[in-house]
Backbone bond lengths (Angstrom), bond angles and torsions (degrees), N, CA, C in turn:
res aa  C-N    CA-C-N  psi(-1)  N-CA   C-N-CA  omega(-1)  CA-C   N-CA-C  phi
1 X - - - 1.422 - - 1.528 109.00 -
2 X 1.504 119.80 141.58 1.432 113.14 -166.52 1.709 93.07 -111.56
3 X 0.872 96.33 165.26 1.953 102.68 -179.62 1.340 97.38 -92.79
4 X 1.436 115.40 159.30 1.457 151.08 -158.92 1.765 102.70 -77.38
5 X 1.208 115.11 113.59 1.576 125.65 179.45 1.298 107.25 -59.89
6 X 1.765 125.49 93.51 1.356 122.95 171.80 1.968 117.72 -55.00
7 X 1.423 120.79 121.33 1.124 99.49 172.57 1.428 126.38 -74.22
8 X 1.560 107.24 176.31 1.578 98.06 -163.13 1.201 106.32 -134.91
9 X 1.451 134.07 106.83 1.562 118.14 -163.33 1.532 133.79 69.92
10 X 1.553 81.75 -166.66 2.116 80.00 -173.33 1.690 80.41 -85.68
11 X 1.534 92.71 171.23 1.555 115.22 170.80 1.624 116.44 -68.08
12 X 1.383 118.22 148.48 1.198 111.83 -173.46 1.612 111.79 -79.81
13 X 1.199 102.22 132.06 1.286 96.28 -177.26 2.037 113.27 -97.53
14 X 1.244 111.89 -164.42 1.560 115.84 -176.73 1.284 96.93 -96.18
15 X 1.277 104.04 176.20 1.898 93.30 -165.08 1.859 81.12 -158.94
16 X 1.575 104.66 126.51 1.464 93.86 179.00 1.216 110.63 -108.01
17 X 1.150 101.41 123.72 2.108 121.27 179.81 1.954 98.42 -59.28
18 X 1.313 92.74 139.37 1.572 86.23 173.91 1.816 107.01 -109.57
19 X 0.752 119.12 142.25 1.891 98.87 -156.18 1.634 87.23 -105.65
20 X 1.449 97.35 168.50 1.881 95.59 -161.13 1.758 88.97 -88.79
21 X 1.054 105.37 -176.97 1.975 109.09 -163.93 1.563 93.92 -94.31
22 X 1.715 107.17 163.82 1.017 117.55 -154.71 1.577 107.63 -85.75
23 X 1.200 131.56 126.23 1.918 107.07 178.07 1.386 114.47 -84.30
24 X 1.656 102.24 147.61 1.250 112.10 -149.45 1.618 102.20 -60.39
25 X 1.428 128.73 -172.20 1.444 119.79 153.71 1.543 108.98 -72.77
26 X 1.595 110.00 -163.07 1.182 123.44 -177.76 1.569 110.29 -73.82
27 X 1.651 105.31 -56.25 1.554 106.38 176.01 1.388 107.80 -55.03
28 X 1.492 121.68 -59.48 1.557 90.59 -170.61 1.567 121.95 -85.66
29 X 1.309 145.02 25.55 1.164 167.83 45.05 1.807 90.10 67.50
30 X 1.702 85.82 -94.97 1.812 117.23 -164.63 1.381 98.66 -48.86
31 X 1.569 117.15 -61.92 1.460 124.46 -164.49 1.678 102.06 -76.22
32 X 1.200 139.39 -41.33 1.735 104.65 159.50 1.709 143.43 -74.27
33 X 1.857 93.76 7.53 1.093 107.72 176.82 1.738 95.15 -88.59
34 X 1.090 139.31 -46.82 1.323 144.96 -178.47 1.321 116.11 -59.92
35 X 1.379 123.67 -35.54 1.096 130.23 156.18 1.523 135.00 -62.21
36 X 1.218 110.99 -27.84 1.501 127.86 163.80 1.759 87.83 -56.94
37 X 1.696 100.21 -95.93 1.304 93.71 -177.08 1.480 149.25 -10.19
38 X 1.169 107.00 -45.01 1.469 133.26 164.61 1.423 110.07 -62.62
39 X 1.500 112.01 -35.85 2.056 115.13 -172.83 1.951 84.62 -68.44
40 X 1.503 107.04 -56.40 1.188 112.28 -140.89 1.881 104.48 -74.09
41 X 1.397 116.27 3.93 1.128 106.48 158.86 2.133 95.49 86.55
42 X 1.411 111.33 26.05 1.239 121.86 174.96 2.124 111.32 -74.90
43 X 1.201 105.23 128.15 1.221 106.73 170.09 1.563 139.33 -83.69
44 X 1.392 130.66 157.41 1.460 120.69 -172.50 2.175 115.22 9.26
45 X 1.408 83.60 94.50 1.193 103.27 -160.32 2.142 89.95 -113.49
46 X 1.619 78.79 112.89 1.724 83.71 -166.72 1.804 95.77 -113.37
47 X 1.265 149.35 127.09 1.548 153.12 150.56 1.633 98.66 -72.86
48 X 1.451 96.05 139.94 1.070 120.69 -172.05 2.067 109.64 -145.57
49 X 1.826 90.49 131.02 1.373 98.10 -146.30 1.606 101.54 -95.57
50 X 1.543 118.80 108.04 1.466 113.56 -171.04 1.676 130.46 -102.69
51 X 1.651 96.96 12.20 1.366 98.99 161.06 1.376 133.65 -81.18
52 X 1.666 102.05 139.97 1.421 95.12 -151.40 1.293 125.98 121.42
53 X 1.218 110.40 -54.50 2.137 137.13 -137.14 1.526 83.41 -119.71
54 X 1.172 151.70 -38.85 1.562 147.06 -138.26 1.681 118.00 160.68
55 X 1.505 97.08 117.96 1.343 104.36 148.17 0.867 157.28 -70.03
56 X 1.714 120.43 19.51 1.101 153.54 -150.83 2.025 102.49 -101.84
57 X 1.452 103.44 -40.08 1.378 116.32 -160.84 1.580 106.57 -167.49
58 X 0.923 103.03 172.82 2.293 117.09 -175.28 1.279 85.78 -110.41
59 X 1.312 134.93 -24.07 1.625 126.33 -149.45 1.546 119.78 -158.82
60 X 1.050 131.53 137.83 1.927 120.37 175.72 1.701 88.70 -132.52
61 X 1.323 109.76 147.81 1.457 137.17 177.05 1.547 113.01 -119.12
62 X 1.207 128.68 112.51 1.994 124.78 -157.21 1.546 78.07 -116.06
63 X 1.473 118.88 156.66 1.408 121.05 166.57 1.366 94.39 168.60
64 X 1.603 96.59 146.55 1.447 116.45 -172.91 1.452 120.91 -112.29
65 X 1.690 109.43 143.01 1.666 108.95 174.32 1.371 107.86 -106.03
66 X 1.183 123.72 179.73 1.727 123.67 -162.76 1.876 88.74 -90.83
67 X 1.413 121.84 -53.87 1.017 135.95 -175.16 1.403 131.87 -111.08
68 X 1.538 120.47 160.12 1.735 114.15 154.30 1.404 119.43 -8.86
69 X 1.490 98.16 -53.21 1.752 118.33 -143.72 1.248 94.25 -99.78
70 X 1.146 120.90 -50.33 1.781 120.25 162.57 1.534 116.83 -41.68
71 X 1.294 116.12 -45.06 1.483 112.09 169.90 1.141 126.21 -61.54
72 X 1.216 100.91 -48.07 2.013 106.71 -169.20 1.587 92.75 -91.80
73 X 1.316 144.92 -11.58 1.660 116.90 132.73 1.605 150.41 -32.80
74 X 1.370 79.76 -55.32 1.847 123.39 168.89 1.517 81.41 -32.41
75 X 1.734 95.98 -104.96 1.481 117.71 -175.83 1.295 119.94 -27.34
76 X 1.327 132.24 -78.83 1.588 122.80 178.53 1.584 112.92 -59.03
77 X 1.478 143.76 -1.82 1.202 119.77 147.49 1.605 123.37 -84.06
78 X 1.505 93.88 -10.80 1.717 87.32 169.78 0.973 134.53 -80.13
79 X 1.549 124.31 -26.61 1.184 162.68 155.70 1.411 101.09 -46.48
80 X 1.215 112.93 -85.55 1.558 102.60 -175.79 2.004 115.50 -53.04
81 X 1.076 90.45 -44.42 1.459 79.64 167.35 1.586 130.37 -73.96
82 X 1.074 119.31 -14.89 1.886 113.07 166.71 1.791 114.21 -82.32
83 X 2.037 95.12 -27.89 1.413 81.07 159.86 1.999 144.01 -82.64
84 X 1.950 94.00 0.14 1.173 98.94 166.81 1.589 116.43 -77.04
85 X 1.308 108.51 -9.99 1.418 114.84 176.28 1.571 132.98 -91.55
86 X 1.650 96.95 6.75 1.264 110.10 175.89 1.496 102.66 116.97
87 X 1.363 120.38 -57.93 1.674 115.26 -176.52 1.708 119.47 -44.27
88 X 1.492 101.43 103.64 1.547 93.88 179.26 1.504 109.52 -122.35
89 X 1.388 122.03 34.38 1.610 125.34 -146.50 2.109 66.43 -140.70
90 X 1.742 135.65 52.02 1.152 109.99 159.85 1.355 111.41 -113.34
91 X 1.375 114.26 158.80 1.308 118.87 167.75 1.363 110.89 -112.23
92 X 1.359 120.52 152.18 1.816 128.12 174.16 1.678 89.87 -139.77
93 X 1.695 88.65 151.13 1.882 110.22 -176.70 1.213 87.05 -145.97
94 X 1.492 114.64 138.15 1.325 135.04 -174.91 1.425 153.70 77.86
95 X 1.491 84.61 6.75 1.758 104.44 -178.73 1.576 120.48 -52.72
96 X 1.709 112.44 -38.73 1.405 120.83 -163.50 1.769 100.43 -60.85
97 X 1.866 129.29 -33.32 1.056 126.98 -172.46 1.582 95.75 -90.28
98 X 1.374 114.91 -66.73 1.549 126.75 -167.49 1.347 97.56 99.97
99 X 1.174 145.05 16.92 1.535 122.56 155.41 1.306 139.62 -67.69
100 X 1.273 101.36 -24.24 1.779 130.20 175.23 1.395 115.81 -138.80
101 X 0.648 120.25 86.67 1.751 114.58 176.33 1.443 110.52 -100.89
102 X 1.309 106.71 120.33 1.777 109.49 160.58 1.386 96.54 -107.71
103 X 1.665 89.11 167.33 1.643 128.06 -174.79 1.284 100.45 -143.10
104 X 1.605 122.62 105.62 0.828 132.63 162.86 1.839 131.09 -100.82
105 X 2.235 96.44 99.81 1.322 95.55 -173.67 1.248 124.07 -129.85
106 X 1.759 95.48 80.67 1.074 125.56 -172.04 1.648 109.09 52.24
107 X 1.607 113.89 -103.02 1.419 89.20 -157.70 1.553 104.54 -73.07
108 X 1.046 144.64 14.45 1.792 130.31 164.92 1.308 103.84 -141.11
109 X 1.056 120.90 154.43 1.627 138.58 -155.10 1.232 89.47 -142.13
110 X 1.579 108.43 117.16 1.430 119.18 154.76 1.286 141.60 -129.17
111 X 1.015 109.47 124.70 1.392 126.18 162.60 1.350 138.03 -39.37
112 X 1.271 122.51 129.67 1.581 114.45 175.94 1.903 115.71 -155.00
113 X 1.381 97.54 101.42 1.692 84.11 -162.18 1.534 88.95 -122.62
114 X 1.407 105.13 -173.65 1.774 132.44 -176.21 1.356 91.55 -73.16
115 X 1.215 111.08 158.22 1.835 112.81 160.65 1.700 137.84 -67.36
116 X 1.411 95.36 -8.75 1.148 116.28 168.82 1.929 110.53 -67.01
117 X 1.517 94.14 -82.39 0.991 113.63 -175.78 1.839 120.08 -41.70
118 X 1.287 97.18 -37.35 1.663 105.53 -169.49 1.952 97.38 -94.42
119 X 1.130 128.40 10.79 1.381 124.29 157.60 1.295 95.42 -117.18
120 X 1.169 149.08 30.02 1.898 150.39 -175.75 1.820 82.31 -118.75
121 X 1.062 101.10 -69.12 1.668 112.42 -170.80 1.415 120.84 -51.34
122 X 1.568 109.90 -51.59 1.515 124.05 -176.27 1.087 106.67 70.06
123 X 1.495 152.23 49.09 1.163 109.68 -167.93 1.769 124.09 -103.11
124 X 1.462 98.36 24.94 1.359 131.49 -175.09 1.974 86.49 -74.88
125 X 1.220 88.35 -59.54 2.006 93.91 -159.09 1.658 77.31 -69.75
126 X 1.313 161.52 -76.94 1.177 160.04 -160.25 1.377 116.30 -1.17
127 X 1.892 93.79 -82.63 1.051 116.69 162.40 1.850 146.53 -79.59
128 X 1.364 85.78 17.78 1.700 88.73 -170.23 1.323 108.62 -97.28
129 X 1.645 128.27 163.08 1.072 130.02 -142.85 1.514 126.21 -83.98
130 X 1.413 87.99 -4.85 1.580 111.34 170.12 1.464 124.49 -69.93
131 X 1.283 101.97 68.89 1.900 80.80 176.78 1.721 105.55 -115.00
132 X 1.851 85.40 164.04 1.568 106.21 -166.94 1.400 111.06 -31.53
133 X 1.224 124.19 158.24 1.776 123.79 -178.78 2.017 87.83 -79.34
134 X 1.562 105.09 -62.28 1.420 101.79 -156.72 1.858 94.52 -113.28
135 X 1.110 113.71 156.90 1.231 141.21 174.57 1.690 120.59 -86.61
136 X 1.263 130.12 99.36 1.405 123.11 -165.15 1.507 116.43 -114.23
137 X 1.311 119.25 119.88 1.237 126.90 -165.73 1.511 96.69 -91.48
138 X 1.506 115.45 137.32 1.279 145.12 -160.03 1.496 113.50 -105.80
């Protein structure tokens, strides 16, 4: 004979999980990142297509601010705004100068530098689909 199951407390109740939000796809990803850009008054704003080219990203976004202060605007309103959209997994490098700032969100990495800096770099001709036929050792 087994002894009598003392109860223990209130009854368990259901408990509703709130599940974390869905991340967007890639297209709409790219296109509210471009759209930020576009709010924030970002210049020659070129997408750049990285499948294929790098495992780094699906996508790179190049775009220019007039200034320092124009850049590191750029960046922290984009930032705050992809994280009102759920993206909280971003990284940014370079804010303390503002000459180059990336935003790294996940699948596209963007860029945002002075005009100086982002014709010093190129990284339009870098990455574009044109590369040399032959390779010439020097």
């Amino acid at each position: 004979m087994t002894a009598p199951r003392k109860k223990t407390g209130a009854p368990k109740r259901a408990v509703a999980v709130k599940s974390a939000p869905k991340r967007k796809t890639k297209n709409a990803l790219l296109t509210s990142i471009l759209s930020h850009l576009e709010d924030a008054k970002a210049e020659d704003i070129v997408t750049i297509d990285l499948n294929g080219k790098a495992v780094i990203a699906d996508g790179m976004i190049v775009a220019t601010g007039r200034s320092n202060r124009h850049v590191g605007a750029i960046a922290d309103q984009l930032v705050e705004k992809l994280k009102g959209e759920g993206y909280k997994d971003l990284r940014v490098e370079g804010l303390p100068h503002a000459d180059w700032v990336l935003v790294d969100a996940g699948d596209i990495v963007v860029h945002i530098f002075r005009p100086e800096v982002r014709s010093f770099y190129n990284l339009e001709k870098l990455w574009s689909d044109h590369a040399p036929d032959e390779r010439v050792a020097v």
